[in-house]
C-alpha positions as CSV (number, residue, x, y, z in Angstrom):
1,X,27.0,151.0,-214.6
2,X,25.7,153.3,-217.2
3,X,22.8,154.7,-214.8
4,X,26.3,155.4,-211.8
5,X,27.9,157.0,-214.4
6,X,25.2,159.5,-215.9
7,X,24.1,159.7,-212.1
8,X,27.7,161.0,-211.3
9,X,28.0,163.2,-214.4
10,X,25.0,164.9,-213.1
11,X,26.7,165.5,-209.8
12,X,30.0,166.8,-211.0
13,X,27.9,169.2,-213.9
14,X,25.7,170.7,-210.7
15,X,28.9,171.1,-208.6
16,X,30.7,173.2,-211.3
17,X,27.6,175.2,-211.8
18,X,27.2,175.8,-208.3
19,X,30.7,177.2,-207.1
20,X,29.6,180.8,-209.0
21,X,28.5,183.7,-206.9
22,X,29.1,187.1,-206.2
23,X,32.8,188.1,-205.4
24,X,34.1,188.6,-202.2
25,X,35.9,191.7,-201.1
26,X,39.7,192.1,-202.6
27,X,42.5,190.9,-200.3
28,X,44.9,193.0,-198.7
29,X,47.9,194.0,-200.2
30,X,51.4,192.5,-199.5
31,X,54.4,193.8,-198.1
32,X,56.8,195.7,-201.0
33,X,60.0,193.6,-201.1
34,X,63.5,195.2,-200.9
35,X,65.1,197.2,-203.5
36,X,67.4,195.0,-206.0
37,X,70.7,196.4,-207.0
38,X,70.2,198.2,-210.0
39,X,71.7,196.7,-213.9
40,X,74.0,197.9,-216.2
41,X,72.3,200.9,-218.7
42,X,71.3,199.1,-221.5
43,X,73.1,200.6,-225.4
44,X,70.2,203.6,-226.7
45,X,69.3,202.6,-230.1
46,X,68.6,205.7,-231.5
47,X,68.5,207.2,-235.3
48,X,68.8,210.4,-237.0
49,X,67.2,211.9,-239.9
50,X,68.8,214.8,-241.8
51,X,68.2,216.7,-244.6
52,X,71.0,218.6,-246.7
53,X,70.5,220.6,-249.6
54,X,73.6,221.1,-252.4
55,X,74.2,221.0,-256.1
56,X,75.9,218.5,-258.1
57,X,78.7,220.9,-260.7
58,X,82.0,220.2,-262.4
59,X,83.6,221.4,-259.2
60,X,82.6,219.0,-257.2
61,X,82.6,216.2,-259.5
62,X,78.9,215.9,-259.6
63,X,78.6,214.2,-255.8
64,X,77.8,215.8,-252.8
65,X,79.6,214.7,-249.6
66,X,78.2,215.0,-246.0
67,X,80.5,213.9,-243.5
68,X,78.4,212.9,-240.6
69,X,79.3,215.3,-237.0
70,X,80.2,214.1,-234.2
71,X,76.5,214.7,-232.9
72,X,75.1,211.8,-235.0
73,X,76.7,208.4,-234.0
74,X,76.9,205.9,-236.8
75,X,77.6,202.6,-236.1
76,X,79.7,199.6,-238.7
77,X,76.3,198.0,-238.5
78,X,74.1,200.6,-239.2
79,X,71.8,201.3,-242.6
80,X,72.3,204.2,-244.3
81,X,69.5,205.5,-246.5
82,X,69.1,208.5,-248.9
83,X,66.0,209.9,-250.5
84,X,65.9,212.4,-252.9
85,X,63.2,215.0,-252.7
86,X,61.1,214.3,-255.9
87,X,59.0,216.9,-256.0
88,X,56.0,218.8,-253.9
89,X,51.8,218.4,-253.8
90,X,49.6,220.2,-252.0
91,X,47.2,218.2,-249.4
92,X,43.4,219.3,-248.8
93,X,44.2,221.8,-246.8
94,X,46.4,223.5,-249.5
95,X,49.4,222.6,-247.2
96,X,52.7,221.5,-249.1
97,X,53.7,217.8,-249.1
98,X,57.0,216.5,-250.2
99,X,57.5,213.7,-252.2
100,X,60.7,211.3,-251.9
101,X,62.0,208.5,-253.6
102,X,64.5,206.3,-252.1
103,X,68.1,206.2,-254.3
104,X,68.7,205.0,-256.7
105,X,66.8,206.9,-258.7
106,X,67.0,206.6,-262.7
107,X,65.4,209.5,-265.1
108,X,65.1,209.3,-268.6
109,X,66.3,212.4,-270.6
110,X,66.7,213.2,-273.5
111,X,70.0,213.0,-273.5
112,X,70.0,209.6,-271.9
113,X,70.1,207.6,-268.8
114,X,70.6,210.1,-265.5
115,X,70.9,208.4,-262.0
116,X,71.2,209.7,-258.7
117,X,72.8,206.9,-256.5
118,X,74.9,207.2,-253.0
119,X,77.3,205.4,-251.0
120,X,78.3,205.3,-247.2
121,X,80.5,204.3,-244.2
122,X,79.9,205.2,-240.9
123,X,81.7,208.4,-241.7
124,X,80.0,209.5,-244.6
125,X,77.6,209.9,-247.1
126,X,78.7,210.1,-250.4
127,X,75.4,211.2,-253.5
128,X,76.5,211.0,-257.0
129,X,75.3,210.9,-260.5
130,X,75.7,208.2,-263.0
131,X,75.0,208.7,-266.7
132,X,75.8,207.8,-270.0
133,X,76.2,211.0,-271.6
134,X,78.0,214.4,-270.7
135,X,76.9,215.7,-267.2
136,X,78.0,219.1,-268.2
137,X,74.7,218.8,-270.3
138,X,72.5,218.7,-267.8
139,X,69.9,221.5,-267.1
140,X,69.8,223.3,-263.4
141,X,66.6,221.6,-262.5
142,X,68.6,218.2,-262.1
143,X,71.5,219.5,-260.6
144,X,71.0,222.9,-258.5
145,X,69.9,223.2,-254.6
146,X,68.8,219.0,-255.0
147,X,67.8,218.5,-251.2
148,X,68.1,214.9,-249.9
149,X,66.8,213.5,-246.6
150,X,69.7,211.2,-244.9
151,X,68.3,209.1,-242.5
152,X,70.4,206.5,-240.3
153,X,68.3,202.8,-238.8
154,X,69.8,201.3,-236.4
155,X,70.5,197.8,-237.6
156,X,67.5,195.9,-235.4
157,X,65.4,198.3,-237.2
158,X,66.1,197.8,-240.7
159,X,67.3,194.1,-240.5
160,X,63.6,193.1,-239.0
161,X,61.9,192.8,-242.4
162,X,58.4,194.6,-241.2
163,X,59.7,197.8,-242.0
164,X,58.7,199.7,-245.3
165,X,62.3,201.2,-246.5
166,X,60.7,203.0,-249.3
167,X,58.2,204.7,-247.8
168,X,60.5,207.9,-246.1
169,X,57.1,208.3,-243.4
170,X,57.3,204.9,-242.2
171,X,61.1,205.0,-241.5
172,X,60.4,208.2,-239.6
173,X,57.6,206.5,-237.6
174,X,59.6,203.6,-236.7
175,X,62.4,205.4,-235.4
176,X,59.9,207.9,-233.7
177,X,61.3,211.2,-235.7
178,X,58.4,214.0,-236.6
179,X,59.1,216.3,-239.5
180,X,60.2,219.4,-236.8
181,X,63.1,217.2,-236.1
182,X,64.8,216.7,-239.0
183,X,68.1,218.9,-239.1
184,X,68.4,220.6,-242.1
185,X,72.1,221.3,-243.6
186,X,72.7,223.5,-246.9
187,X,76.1,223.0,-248.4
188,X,78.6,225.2,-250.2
């Protein structure tokens, strides 16, 4: 039994090995089928990235508010983020880069705790600052032409857990947004 068996092995190991061989010619191709009847348009998932530019006085109660245009469609379900421009480096090339940091951010002064912080519906966008001392204190620096970069995720985007919300260039990546883009908006 053992010698049919290793006999028959043999067989089956040479037959495998001796089915290769050059390839024969491509076959021809088939007939295309019919047209189907075309589907509903699927919903465009799409997001916006803006940047505004204000100051924060008495007047206005130290918040800026941007009401969104009817251009820019926010959905319920949307994320809203807001990242203030911190401040500005210079690459190799001696080419300004801007540096933003996602809100809320906290500074330390000397007169005490300053945060720049936001809120939103689908409407709006409402940036503020918090303290725990007199705003009216506060130098220009921290409150004049502030320019913050408003940028809207769909919710499959930001809900999918892979996507770095504090880094402002990897929310423009994933929604597919390059820096010529970006609307810019000064307010009064």
């Amino acid at each position: 039994m053992k010698k049919f068996n290793l006999i028959l092995g043999a067989f089956v190991t040479l037959f495998l090995l001796s089915c290769e061989g050059p390839q024969g010619p491509p076959g021809f191709d088939g007939f295309d089928g019919r047209d189907g009847i075309d589907g509903e348009d699927g919903i465009n998932i799409l997001g916006k990235v803006i940047d505004i530019e204000g100051t924060f006085d008495i007047s206005n109660e130290y918040s800026i508010f941007y009401e969104f245009p009817q251009t820019v469609e926010v959905f319920e379900t949307d994320v809203v983020l807001v990242y203030l421009l911190w401040d500005q480096t210079e690459d190799g090339n001696g080419e300004p880069v801007d540096i933003w940091r996602l809100l809320p951010q906290t500074r330390i002064l000397d007169q005490g705790l300053l945060q720049y912080n936001y809120d939103f519906t689908f409407f709006d966008v409402n940036i503020f600052l918090e303290s725990d001392f007199d705003l009216e204190t506060l130098q220009p620096g921290d409150t004049d032409n502030q320019v913050f970069r408003i940028a809207v995720l769909p919710a499959e985007s930001a809900q999918s857990g892979k996507l770095d919300t504090s880094n402002i260039n990897s929310v423009m990546g994933a929604l597919g947004i390059s820096e010529d883009q970006v609307s810019k908006i000064k307010l009064d």
